[in-house]
C-alpha positions as CSV (number, residue, x, y, z in Angstrom):
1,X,5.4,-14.2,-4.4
2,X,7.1,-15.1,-1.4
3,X,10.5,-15.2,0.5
4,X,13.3,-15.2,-2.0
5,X,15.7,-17.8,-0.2
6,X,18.3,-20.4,-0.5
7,X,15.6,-23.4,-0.7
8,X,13.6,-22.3,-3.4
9,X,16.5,-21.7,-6.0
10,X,16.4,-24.1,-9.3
11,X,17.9,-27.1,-9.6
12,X,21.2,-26.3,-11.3
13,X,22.1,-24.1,-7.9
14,X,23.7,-26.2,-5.4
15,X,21.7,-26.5,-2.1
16,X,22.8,-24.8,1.1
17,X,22.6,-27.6,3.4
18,X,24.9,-29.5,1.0
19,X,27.6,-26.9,1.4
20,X,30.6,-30.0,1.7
21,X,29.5,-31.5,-1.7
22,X,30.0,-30.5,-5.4
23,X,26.6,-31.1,-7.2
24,X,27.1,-28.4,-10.1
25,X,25.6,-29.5,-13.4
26,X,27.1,-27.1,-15.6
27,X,29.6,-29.4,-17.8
28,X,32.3,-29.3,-15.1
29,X,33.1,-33.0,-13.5
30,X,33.1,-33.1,-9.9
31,X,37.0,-32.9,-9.5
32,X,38.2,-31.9,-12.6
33,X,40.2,-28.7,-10.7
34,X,37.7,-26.2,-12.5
35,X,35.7,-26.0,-8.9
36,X,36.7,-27.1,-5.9
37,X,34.7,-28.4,-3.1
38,X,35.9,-25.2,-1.1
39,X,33.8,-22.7,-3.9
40,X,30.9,-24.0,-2.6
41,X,30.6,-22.5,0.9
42,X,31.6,-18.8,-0.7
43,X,29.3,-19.9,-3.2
44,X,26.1,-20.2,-0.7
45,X,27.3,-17.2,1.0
46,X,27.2,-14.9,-2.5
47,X,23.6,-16.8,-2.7
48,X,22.7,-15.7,0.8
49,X,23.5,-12.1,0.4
50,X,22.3,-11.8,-2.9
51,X,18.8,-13.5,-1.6
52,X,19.0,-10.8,1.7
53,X,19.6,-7.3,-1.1
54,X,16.6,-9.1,-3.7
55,X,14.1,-9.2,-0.2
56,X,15.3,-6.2,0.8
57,X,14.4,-4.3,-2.3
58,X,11.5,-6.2,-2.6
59,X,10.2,-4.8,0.7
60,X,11.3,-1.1,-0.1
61,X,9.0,-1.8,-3.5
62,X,5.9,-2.9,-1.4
63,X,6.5,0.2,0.7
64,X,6.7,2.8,-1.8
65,X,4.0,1.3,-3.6
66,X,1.9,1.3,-0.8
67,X,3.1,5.3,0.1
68,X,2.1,6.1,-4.2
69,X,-1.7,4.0,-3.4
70,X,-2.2,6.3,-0.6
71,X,-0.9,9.7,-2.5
72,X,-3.1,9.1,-5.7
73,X,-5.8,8.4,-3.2
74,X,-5.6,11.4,-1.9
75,X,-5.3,13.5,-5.0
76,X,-8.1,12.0,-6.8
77,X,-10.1,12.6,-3.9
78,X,-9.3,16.5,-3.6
79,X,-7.8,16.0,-0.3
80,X,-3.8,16.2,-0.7
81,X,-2.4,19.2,0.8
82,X,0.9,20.5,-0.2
83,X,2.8,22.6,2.6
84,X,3.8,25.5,0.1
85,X,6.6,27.1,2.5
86,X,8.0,23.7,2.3
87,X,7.3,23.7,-1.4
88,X,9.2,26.9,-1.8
89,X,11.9,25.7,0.2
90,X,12.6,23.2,-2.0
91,X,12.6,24.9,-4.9
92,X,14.7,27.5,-3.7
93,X,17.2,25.0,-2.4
94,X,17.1,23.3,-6.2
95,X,18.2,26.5,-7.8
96,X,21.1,27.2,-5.3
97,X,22.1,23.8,-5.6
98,X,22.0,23.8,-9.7
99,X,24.7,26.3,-9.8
């Protein structure tokens, strides 16, 4: 999979580089005062956000993905250590916190 972005959007979703012009195919007639040729700026902008938070979780996936390969690794081979003082920490900390 690669970059979620503006240019690879389906064809129904207006194109970023044609932010001045109105090509929306969803019933609505290019200047029938249901969307104005000022929505679709703000409309590329939701697009570009939206396409920044769907890469940015994307990336947090592949990293904790990568973290949970390198964990089971680890425990399968008999070589994960757990810190128990920081262990009992925790569960202490959990019980305090739960009342």
């Amino acid at each position: 999979m690669g970059q979620i972005n503006s240019t690879n959007l389906p064809e129904y979703v207006p194109d970023a580089r044609q932010a001045g012009t109105n090509s929306r195919t969803n019933g609505a007639a290019a200047g029938s005062g249901s969307a104005s040729q000022t929505d679709a700026p703000q409309d590329d902008l939701q697009l570009t956000k939206l396409s920044g938070v769907l890469n940015s979780l994307k990336n947090g996936a592949s990293a904790m993905r990568s973290q949970l390969v390198q964990v089971m690794t680890a425990v399968r081979s008999g070589t994960y250590q757990v810190d128990p003082l920081q262990v009992s920490r925790s569960i202490v900390g959990e019980s305090i916190a739960a009342r």
